[in-house]
Every structure is written in C-alpha cells, then in structure tokens.
C-alpha positions, -999 to 999 in steps of 0.1 A, spaced: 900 -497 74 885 -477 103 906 -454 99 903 -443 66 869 -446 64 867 -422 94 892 -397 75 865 -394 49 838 -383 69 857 -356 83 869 -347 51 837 -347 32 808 -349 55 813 -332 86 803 -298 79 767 -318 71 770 -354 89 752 -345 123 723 -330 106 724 -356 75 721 -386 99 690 -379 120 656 -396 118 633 -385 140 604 -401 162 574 -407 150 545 -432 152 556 -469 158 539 -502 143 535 -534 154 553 -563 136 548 -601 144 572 -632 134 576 -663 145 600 -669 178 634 -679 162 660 -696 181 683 -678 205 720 -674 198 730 -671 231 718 -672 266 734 -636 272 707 -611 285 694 -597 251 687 -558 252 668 -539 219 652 -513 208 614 -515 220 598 -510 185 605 -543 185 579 -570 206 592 -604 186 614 -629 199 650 -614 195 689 -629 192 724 -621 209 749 -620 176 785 -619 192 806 -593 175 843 -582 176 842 -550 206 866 -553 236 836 -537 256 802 -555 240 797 -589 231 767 -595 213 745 -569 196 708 -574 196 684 -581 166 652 -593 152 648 -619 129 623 -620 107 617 -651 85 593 -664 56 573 -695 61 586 -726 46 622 -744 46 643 -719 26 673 -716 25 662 -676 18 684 -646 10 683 -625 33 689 -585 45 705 -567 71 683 -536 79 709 -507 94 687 -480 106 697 -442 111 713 -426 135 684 -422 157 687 -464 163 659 -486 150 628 -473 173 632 -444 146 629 -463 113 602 -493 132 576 -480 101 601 -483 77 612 -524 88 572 -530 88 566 -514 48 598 -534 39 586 -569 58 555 -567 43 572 -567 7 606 -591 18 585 -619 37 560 -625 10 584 -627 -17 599 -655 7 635 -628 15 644 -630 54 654 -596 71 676 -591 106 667 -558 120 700 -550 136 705 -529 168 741 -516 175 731 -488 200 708 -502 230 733 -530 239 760 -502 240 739 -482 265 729 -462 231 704 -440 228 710 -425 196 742 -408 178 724 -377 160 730 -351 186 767 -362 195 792 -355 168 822 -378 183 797 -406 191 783 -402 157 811 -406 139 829 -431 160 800 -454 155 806 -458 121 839 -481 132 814 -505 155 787 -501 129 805 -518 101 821 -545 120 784 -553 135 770 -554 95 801 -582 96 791 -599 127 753 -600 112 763 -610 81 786 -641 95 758 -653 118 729 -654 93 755 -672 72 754 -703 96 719 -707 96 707 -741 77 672 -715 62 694 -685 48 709 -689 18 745 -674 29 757 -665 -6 728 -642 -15 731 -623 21 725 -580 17 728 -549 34 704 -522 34 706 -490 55 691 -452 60 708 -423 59 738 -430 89 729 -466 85 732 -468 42 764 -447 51 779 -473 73 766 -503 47 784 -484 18 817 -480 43 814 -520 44 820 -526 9 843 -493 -1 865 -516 -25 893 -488 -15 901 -505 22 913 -539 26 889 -561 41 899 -598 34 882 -614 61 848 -596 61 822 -620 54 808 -618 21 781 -592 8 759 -599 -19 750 -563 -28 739 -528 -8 707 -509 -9 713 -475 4 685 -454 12 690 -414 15 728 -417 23 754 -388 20 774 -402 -10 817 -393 -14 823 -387 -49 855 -411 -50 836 -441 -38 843 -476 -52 818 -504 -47 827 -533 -46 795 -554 -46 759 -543 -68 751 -515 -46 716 -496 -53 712 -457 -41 677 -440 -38 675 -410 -27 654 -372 -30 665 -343 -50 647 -322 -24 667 -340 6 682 -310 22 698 -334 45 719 -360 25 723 -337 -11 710 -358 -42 741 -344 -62 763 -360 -42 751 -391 -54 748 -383 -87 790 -367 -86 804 -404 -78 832 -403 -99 835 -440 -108 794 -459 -109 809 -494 -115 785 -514 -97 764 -488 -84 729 -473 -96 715 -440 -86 683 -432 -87 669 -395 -76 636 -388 -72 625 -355 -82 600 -348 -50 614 -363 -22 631 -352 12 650 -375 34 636 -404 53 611 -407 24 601 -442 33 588 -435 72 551 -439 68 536 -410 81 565 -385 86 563 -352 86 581 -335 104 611 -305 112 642 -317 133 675 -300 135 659 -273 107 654 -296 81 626 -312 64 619 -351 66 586 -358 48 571 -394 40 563 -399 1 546 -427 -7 558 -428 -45 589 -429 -37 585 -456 -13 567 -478 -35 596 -474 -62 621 -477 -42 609 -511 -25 600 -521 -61 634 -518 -72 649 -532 -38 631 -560 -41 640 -570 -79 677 -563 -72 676 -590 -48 657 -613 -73 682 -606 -97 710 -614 -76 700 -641 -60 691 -662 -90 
C-alpha cells in the first residue's frame, strides 16, 4: 500500500509537493476541553498549541509506540461521531486556528474531534523543508489516521461507525491515501467519509468512502484543476472556490512562505465548515 501510494507522489506531485505541503506559523488560540482519560501511562509528547489534557494512541512503527493527540468531546453521553483532524506538513502548532474554528462548529453540533500529532513523538518538527522526510511521512501518516481511528472506535461515547477523517493540504493528502480504493487495505479500520481541505488531488484517484474536497482556484500551492481533472468522482465532491489561496481556513493568515501566497478567507471558511458539518449529519444518520 505504501508503496504505491509513495510511487504516486513522485510521479505526480513532486515537482510541486514540498511547496504544496507547507503551512506556515502564525498566531496560536487557546482551546479548552474537558480532561479525557489517558490511554496509556507512556510519557505523552505534543505539539504545544495544545494546553488540554492529551492521550498516547499506540500505533504500528518498529521505532514509536504511541502518537500523541487531543481529544475533544461534546457534553453529554453520546456515543458521537467523531473526526480525525490531520494537519499540514508544518505539524498541528501550524493549523491550532484552524482545530479552534472547527471545534467551535463540531462540539456544539455534539461531533467529537481527535487533533492527531504524528511529528513531535517522532522528534518531528515539521516535514515542509525536507523532501525525503516529507514524503516518507505519508507511510507513518496513514497508518497513524488507522491507529486513531481504531482507538476512538473503542470508546463507549464515540459512535465507531460514523468515525471521519479530515486533513489540510499534506494532511487531506495523507487522509485521501487512506481510503485510495486502488490499494488493498483489508484490515484498516473503517472510515466513514474524508474531508479534504486544500490537497493536491491525482487525477486517477478512486474513493472509496464519501470523501468531500474544498479547495481555492487561486491556490498556487495545491492547483484547483487538479481536483477538478479526477477522472472517476464516484464518491467524491469538489468544490472550488473562486477567491481563495491555500490554507484558506487559518484565521488570520496572511502571509508569503516558500514564494507562495497563503491568505485566510473567511467565506470560504464559513462554506466550507458549512458543508463539512452537514456531510457528517448526513452520514451519520
């Protein structure tokens, strides 16, 4: 699976990939959550965007075993579906804005979300800037997504059939390499559907699950028209928005890194979490 997936990328995406990835820094907020329980008594290590009570999730590496994450739960019994957030490449510090707009939204609308850190456990400080490290991750990244997925799945207040992925730019890549319906995955856990924000897209993709892709036509990053040019859109919807760069939905971003634009636009945002949110709703009736 690995493999191939990695044969991909450096077929179609590495003449873009390192710049496509990045998110850069920018202003971080403050989220709060109840403490949930621990899954382990291993040290836990994350990302320090993060000040809430955090878990070890064990995961399938020879080298690391557990990655780190933040649970975030509505009030009341649930069980709730729930989403995987799978930040960029610059690791979750960088996309801390984005996990507090899309809280805000989830939680009230009683949906759980697991802010998932592959890189700090791993000594990690981000894979933009390293091209090997950047697209070696994508084998650990994927098998993580699993590893989350599995562990939310045992927990009496998530509903473990209507569990989702949803990732930005390197980390929507990554969630769209866990359910390419071209690679033989029998014993990954199951995905309820994918919400990809600003990925690069392949145009012989095949989705297995619902899979949602929002992304700007003026993202000089992650091309809109690659989206658009998937070849087969069973089980996928695209939407482009006509304004937007990449990393759309960072509050506050504006910014140049590695020559290219990424600007917040708060229409985008709003539409995008709009339509995140109902595709949930939808599939977890």
């Amino acid at each position: 699976m690995v493999t191939y997936y990695i044969r991909k990328i450096l077929l179609f995406v590495f003449p873009l990939c390192l710049a496509a990835c990045a998110t850069g820094p920018h202003e971080v907020a403050t989220a709060t959550t109840a403490a949930p329980e621990r899954a382990s008594v291993e040290p836990v290590k994350m990302g320090s965007g993060y000040p809430v009570a955090l878990v070890n999730i064990p995961v399938n590496d020879a080298n690391t075993k557990f990655v780190s994450a933040a649970l975030f739960e509505p009030t009341g019994p649930g069980p709730f579906p729930a989403v995987v957030i799978l930040s960029g490449c610059a690791g979750v510090n960088g996309d801390t804005s984005v996990v507090v707009g899309v809280n805000r939204g989830y939680l009230a609308k009683g949906i759980a979300t697991l802010v998932l850190d592959s890189f700090t456990p791993r000594g990690i400080a981000e894979v933009c800037s390293d091209s090997e490290l950047l697209m070696s991750s994508f084998a650990f990244r994927v098998k993580d997504a699993y590893a989350a997925t599995a562990w939310l799945g045992t927990r009496p207040e998530i509903d473990s059939k209507h569990i989702f992925l949803q990732g930005y730019s390197h980390g929507a890549m990554t969630a769209i390499a866990a359910i390419d319906a071209q690679m033989p995955l029998p014993d990954h856990p199951h995905v309820a559907g994918v919400i990809a924000y600003y990925p690069y897209c392949w145009s012989n993709s095949k989705f297995s699950v619902p899979t949602i892709i929002l992304i700007g036509q003026k993202d000089d990053w992650t091309p809109a028209d690659q989206c658009s040019g998937i070849t087969d859109k069973t089980n996928v919807e695209i939407t482009v928005y006509p304004n937007a760069m990449h990393h759309f939905a960072a509050l506050g971003m504006d910014m140049t890194y590695l020559g290219h634009h990424l600007l917040y636009d708060a229409e985008a945002t709003n539409d995008g979490q709009r339509r995140a949110l109902a595709f949930i709703q939808s599939l977890s009736k």
